[in-house]
C-alpha positions as CSV (number, residue, x, y, z in Angstrom):
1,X,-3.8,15.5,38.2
2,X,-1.0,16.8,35.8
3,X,-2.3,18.8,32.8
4,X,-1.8,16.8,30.3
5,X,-4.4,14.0,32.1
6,X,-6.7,17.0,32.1
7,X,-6.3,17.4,28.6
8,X,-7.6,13.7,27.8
9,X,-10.3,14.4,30.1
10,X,-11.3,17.4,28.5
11,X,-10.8,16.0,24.9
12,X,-12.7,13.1,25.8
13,X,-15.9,15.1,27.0
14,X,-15.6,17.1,24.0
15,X,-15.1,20.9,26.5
16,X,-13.6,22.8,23.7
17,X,-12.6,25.9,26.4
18,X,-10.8,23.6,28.6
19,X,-8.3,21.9,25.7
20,X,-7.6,25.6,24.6
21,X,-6.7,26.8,28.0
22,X,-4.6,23.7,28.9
23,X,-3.0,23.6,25.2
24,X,-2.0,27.5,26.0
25,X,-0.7,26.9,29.2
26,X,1.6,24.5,27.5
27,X,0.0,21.0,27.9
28,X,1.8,18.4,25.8
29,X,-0.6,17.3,22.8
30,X,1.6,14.5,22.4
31,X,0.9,12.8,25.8
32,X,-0.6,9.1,26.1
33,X,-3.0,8.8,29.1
34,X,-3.6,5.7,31.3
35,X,-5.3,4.1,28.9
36,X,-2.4,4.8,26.3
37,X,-4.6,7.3,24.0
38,X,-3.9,11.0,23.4
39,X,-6.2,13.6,23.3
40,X,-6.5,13.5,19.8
41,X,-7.7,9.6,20.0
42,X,-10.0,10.8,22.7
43,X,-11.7,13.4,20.7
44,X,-11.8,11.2,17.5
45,X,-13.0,8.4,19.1
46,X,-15.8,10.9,20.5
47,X,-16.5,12.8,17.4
48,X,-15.5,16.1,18.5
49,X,-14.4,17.1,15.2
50,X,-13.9,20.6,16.0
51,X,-11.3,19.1,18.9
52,X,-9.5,17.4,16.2
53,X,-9.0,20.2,14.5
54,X,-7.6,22.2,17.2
55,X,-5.6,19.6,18.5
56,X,-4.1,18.9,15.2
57,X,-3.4,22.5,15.1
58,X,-1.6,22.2,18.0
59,X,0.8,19.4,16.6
60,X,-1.0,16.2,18.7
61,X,0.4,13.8,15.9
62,X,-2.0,12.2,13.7
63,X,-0.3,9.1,13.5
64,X,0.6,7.9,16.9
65,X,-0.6,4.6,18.1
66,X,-2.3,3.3,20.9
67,X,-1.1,-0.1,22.6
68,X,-3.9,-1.7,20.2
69,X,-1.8,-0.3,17.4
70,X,-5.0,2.0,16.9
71,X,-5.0,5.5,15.5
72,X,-6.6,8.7,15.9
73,X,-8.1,8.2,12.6
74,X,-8.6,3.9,13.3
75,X,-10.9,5.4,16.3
76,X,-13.1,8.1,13.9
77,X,-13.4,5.1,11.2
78,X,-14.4,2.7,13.3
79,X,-17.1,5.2,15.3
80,X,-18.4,6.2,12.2
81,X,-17.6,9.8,13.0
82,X,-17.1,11.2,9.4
83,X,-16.3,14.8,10.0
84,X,-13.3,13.9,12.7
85,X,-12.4,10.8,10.1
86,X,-12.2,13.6,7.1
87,X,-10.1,16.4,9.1
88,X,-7.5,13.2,10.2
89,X,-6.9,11.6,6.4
90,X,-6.3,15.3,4.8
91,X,-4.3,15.7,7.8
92,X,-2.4,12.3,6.8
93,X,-2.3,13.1,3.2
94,X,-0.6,16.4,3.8
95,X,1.8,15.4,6.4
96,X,3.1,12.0,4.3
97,X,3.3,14.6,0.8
98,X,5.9,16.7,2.7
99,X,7.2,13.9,4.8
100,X,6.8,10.5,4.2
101,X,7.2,9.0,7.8
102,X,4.8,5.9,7.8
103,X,5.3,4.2,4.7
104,X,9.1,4.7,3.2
105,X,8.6,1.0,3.5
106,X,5.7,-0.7,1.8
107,X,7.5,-3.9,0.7
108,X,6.5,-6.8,2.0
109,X,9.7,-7.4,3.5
110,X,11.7,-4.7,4.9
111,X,15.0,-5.0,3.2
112,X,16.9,-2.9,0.8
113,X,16.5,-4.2,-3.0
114,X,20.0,-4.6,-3.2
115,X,19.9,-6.8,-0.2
116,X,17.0,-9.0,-1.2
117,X,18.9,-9.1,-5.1
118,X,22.0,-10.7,-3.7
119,X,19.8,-13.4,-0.8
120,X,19.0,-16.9,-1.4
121,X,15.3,-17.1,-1.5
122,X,13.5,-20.7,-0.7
123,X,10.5,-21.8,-3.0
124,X,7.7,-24.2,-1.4
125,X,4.2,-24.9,-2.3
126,X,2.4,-22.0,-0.9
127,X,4.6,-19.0,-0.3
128,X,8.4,-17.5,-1.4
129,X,10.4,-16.4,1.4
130,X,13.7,-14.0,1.3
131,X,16.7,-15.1,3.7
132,X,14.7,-13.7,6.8
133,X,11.8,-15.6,6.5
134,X,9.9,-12.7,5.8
135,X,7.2,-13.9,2.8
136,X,8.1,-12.2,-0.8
137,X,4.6,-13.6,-2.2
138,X,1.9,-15.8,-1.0
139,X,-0.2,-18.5,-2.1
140,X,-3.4,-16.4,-0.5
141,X,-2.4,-13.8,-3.1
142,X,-3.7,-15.9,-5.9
143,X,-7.6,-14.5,-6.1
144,X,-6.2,-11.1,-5.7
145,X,-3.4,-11.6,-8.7
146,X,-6.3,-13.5,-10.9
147,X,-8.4,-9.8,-10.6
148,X,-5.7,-7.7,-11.1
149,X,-5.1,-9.8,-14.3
150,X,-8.7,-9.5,-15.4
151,X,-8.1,-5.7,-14.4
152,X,-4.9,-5.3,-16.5
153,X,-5.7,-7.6,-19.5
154,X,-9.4,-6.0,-20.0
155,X,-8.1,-4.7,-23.3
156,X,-6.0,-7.2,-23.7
157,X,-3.1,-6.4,-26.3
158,X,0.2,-5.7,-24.7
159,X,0.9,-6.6,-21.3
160,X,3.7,-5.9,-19.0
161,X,4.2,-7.1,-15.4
162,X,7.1,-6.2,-13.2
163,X,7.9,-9.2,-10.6
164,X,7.4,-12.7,-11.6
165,X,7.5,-13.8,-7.9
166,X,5.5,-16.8,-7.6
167,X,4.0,-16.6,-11.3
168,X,0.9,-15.8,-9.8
169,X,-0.2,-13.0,-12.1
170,X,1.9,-13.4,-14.8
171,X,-0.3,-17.5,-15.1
172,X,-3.3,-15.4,-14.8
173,X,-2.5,-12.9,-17.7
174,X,-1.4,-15.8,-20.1
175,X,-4.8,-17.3,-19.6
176,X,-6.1,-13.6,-21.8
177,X,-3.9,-14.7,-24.5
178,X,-2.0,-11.6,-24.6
179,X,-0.5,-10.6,-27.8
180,X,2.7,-9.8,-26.1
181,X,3.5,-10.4,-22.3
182,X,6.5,-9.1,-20.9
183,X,7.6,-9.8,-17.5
184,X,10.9,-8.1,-15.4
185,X,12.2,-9.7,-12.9
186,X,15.4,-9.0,-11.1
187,X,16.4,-12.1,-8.8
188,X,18.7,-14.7,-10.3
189,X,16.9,-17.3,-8.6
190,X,13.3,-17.1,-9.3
191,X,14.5,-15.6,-12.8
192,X,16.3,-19.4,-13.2
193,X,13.1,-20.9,-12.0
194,X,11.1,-19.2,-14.9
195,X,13.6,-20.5,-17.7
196,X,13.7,-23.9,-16.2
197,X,9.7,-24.0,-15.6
198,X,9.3,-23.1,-19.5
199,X,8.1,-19.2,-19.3
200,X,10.9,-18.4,-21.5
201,X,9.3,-21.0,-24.4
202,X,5.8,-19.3,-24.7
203,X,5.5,-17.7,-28.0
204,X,4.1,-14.6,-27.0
205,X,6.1,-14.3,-23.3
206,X,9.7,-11.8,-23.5
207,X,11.6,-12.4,-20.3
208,X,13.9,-9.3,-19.0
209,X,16.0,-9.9,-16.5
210,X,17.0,-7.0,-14.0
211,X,16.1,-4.2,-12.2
212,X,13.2,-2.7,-13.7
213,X,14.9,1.0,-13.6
214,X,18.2,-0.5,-15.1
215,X,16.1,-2.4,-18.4
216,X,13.7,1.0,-19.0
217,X,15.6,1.5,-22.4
218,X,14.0,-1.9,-23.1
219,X,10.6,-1.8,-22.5
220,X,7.8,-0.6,-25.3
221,X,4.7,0.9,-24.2
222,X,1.7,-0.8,-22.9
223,X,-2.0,-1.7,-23.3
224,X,-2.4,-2.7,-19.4
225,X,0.7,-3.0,-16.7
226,X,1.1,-4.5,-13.7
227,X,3.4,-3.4,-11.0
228,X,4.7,-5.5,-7.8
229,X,7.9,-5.7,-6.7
230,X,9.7,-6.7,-3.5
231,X,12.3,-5.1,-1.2
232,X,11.7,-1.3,-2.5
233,X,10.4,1.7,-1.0
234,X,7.0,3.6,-1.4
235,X,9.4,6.7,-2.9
236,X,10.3,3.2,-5.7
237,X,6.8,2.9,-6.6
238,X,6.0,6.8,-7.0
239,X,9.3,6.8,-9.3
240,X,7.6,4.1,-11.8
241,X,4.5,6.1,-11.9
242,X,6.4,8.6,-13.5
243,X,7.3,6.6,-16.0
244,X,3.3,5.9,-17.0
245,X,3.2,8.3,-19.9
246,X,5.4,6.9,-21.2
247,X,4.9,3.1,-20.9
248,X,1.1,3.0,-20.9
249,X,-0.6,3.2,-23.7
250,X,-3.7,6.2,-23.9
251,X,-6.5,4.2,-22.2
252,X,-4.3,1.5,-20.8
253,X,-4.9,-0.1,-17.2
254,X,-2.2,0.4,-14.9
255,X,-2.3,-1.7,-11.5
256,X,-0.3,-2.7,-8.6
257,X,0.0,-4.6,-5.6
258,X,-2.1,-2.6,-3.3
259,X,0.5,-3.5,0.0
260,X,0.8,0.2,1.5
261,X,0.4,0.0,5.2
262,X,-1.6,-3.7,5.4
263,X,-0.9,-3.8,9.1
264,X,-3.2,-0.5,9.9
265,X,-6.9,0.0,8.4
266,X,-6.1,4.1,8.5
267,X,-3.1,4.4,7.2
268,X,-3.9,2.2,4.4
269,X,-6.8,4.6,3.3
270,X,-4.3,7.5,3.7
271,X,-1.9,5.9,1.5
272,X,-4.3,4.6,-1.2
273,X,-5.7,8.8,-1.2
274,X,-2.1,9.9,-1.6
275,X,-1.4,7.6,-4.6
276,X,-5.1,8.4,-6.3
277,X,-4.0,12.2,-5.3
278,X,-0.5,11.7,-7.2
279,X,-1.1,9.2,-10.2
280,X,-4.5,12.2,-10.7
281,X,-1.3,14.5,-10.8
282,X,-0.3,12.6,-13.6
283,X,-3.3,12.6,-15.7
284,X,-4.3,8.6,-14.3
285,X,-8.1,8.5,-12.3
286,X,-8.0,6.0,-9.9
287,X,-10.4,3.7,-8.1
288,X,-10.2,0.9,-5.8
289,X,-11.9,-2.3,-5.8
290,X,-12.9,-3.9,-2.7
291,X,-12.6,-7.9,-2.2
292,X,-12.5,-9.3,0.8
293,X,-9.8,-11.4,2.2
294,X,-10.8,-12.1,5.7
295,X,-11.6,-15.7,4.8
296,X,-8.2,-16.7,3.1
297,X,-6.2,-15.2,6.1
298,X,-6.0,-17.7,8.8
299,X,-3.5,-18.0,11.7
300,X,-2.2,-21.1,9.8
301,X,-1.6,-18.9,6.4
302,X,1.2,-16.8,8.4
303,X,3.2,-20.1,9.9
304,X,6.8,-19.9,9.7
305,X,6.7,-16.3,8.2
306,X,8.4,-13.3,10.0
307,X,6.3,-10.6,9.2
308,X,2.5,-10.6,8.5
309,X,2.9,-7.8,5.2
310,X,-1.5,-7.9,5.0
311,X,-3.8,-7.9,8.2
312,X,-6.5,-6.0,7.3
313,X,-10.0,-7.9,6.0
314,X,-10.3,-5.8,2.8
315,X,-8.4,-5.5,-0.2
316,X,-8.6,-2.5,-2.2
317,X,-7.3,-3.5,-5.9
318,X,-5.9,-0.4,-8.0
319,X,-7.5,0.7,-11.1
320,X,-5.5,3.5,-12.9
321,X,-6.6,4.6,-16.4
322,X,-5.8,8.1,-18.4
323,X,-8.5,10.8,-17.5
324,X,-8.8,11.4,-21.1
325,X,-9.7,8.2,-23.2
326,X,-8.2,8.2,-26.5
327,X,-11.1,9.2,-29.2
């Protein structure tokens, strides 16, 4: 049996001697078994946390996936093994600080911005799809949009929301009779849809058009916000947060559309750490709201559309606020 098939073995039956002596004799930490784990999902999926450690040590890469599209982490969570589970999400949340590798794309898509500005988009009953069939928003979005309204509008006052979409937010905020709503969108199309549908004749709506880092000069600042755009990159979203300070108001509520890494329960928990841990960073506490979803996301929801952006059964909804209440 080659050494790396002892390795599984040994990580799997939790012998901490053996995984040292094969890792030093040069055992790849890396490997994939029969069963298409590593070591590292063996010992996770065990509980040897101290094996985690080590392996993880050793470089076995925390975010490699089994055939089932499982992690190392997937297999702790689901096991209920909390001390492997910890060692693997501070192990994510360091890695994706200095690098970044799983989610450079958390759009729903997977196109550039500039690419999804300049495609025609089609508009039906339930969903709005880019050129490649890939779903820009979704009619199943709507209970999730209605609470991050309630979330966003709880103080009511000034609202801004970044990405008309489907309207889906933006018809939930108006129902708070905001003082002022302003909305930015940046594709011709659905901006064309919102004059001709009437957005642009509400007394207390202001419509931007353009790409919200080009029209910054024309926002004011805000009593709650709402952020989700399409066809942009995670590093996108982290360069609007930086812009809080500024466009929040002291004791605002700041929210977006909680997409990072729907397709994989781990890395979504990683992700939604790392923004708490940066948006903190900032002076913002954030906490996430759980609603379910499982029930609005049948096969049938998903027909025609080239990528399934959400697959996980829980939805964790935002909730950023200043650490520091105004007095």
């Amino acid at each position: 049996m080659e050494k790396e098939e002892l390795l599984c073995e040994a990580a799997k039956n939790g012998d901490a001697d053996r995984v040292r002596a094969l890792i030093d004799s040069g055992a790849d930490v890396s490997h994939f078994d029969g069963d298409g784990l590593t070591p590292l999902m063996h010992a996770a999926k065990h509980g040897h946390a101290q094996l985690v450690k080590t392996l993880l040590e050793a470089g076995a890469p925390w975010n490699a996936l089994s055939p089932s599209d499982l992690s190392a982490g997937d297999f702790a969570m689901d096991a209920g093994h909390q001390e492997a589970f910890d060692l693997l999400l501070n192990a994510g949340i360091q890695a994706e600080l200095i690098l970044g590798t799983i989610a450079r794309r958390v759009e729903k898509g997977g196109d550039s911005n500039g690419d999804y500005l300049e495609d025609r988009i089609s508009f039906s009953e339930d969903k709005l799809m880019d050129a490649n069939s890939k779903a820009i928003m979704m009619q199943w979005e709507k209970p999730l949009m209605e609470a991050h309204a309630k979330a966003v509008c709880s103080g009511v006052g000034h609202i801004l929301n970044i990405g008309f979409g489907m309207g889906l937010v933006d018809t939930a905020i108006q129902q708070y009779a905001p003082v002022t709503h302003t909305i930015v969108e940046a594709h011709p199309e659905v901006y064309n849809r919102m004059i001709r549908s009437g957005w642009g004749n509400k007394e207390n709506v202001k419509i931007i058009f353009g790409r919200w880092q080009d029209v910054l000069a024309q926002l004011d600042s805000y009593d709650g916000i709402f952020f989700d755009t399409y066809g942009e990159y995670y590093e996108d979203l982290r360069e609007f947060h930086q812009h809080l300070p500024v466009l929040l108001k002291p004791g605002g509520i700041y929210s977006f559309f909680n997409g990072l890494c729907g397709g994989n329960a781990f890395f979504h928990v990683v992700y939604c750490q790392l923004v708490a841990l940066e948006l903190g960073n900032l002076g913002y506490s954030t906490q996430f709201i759980p609603l379910p979803v499982k029930d609005c996301l049948g096969e049938e929801i998903w027909e025609g559309v080239k990528h399934k952006y959400w697959q996980l059964d829980t939805y964790y909804l935002p909730v950023c606020q200043s650490i520091q209440d105004p007095e």
